[in-house]
C-alpha positions as YAML, in Angstrom:
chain: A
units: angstrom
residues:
- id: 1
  name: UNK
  ca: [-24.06, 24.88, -1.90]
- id: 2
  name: UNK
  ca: [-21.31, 27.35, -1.39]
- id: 3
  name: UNK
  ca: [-17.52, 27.92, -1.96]
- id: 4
  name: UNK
  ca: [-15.11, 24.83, -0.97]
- id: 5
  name: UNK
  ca: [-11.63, 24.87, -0.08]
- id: 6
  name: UNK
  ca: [-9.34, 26.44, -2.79]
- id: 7
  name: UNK
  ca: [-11.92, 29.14, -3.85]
- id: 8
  name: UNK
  ca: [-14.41, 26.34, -5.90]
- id: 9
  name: UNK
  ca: [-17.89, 27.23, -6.18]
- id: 10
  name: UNK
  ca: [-20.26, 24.27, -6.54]
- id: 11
  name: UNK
  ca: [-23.88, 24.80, -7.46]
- id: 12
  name: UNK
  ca: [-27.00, 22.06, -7.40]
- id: 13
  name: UNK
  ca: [-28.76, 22.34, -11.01]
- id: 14
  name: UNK
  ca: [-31.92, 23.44, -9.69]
- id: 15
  name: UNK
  ca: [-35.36, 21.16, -11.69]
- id: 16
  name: UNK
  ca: [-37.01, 24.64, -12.40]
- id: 17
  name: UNK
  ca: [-34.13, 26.43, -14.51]
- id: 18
  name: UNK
  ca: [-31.68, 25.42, -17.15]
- id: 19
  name: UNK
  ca: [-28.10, 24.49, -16.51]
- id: 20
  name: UNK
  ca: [-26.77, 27.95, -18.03]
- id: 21
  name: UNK
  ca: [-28.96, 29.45, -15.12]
- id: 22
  name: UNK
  ca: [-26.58, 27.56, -13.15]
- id: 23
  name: UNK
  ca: [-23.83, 28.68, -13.98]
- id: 24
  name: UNK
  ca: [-24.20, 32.11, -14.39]
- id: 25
  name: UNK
  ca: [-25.40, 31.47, -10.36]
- id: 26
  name: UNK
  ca: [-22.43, 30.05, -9.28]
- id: 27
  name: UNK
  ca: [-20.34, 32.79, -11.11]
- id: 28
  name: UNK
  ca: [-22.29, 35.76, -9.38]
- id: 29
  name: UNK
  ca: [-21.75, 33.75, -6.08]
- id: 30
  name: UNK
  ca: [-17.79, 33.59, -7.31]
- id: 31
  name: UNK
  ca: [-17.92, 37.20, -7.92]
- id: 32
  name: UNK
  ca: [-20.04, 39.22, -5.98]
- id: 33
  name: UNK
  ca: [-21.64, 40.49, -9.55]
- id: 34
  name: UNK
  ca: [-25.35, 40.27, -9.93]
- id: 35
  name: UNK
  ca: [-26.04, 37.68, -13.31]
- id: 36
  name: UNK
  ca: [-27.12, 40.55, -15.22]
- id: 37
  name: UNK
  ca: [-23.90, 42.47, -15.07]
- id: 38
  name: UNK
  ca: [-21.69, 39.63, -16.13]
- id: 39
  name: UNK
  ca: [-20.33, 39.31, -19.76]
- id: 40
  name: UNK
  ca: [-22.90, 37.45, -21.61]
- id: 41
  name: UNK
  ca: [-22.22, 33.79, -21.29]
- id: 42
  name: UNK
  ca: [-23.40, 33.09, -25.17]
- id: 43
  name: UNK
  ca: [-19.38, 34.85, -25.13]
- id: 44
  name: UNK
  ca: [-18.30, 31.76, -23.96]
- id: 45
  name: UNK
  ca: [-20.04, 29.14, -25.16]
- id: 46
  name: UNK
  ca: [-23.37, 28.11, -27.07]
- id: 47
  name: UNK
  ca: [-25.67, 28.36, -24.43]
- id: 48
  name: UNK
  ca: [-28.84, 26.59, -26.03]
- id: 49
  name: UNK
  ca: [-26.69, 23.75, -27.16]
- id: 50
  name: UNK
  ca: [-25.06, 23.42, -23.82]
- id: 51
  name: UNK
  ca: [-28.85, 23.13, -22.29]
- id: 52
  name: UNK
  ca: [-29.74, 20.57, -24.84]
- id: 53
  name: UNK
  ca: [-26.49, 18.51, -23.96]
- id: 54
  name: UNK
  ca: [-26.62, 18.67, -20.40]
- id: 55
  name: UNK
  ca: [-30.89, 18.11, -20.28]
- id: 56
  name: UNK
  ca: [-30.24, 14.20, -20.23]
- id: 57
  name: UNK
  ca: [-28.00, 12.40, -18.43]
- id: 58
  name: UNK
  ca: [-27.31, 9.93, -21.11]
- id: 59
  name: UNK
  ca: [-26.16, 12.74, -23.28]
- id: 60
  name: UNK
  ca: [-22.94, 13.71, -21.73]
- id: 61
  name: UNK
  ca: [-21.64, 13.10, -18.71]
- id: 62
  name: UNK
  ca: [-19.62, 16.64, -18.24]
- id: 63
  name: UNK
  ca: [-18.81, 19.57, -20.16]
- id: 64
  name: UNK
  ca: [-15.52, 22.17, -19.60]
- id: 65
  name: UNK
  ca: [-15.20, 25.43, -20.62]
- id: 66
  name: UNK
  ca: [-13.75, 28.84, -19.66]
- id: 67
  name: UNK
  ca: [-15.91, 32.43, -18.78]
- id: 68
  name: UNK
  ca: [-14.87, 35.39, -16.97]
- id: 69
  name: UNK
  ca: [-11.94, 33.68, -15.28]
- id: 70
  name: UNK
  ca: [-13.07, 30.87, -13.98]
- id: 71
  name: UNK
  ca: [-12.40, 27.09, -14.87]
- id: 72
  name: UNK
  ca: [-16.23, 25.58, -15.83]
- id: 73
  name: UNK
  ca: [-17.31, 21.87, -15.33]
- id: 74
  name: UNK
  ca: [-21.06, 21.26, -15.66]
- id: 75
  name: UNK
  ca: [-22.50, 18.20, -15.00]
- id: 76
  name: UNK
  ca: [-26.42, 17.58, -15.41]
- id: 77
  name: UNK
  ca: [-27.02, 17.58, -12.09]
- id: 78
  name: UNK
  ca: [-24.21, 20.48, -10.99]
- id: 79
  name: UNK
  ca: [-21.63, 23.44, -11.93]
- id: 80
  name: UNK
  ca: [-18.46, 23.64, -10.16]
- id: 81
  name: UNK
  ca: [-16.63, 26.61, -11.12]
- id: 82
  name: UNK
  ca: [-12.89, 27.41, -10.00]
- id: 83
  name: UNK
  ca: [-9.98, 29.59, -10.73]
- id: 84
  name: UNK
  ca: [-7.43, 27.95, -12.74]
- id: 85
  name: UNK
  ca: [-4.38, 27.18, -11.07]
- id: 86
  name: UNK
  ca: [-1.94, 29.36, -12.96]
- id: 87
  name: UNK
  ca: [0.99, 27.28, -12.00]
- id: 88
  name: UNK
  ca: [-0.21, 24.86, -14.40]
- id: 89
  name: UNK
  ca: [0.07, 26.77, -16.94]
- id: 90
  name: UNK
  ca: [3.47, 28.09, -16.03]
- id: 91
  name: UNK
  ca: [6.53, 26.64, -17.99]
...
């Protein structure tokens, strides 16, 4: 899965890698960057206890966060990344 309208990326959770694989994917595919020259994401947020969260269904149903930028939603079966909308944040 690729970019949608207004710049989101959307990634499928892949059954052979964890969901921070995921979304350090969809970032490079946001950026250009190859996943090992991105900030670490353990910068962001605890990446083994989002992979615990997100490995069952009945454990969450999404999770938000922000890294290098970008607006985060996992889900346990995808990672939609966008760039927030700054005039949201405008007062």
């Amino acid at each position: 899965m690729g970019r949608d309208r207004g710049g989101v990326v959307r990634k499928q959770v892949e059954e052979t890698e964890l969901v921070h694989e995921t979304v350090l994917r969809a970032v490079s595919a946001a950026t250009g960057h190859p996943t090992a020259d991105l900030t670490p994401l353990q910068t962001a947020i605890d990446v083994d206890a989002m992979d615990l969260l997100m490995s069952s269904p009945k454990n969450a149903r999404s999770l938000q966060f922000q890294y290098m930028g970008f607006d985060i939603i996992v889900e346990p079966d995808h990672v939609c990344i966008q760039e927030p909308d700054e005039s949201a944040t405008e007062s």
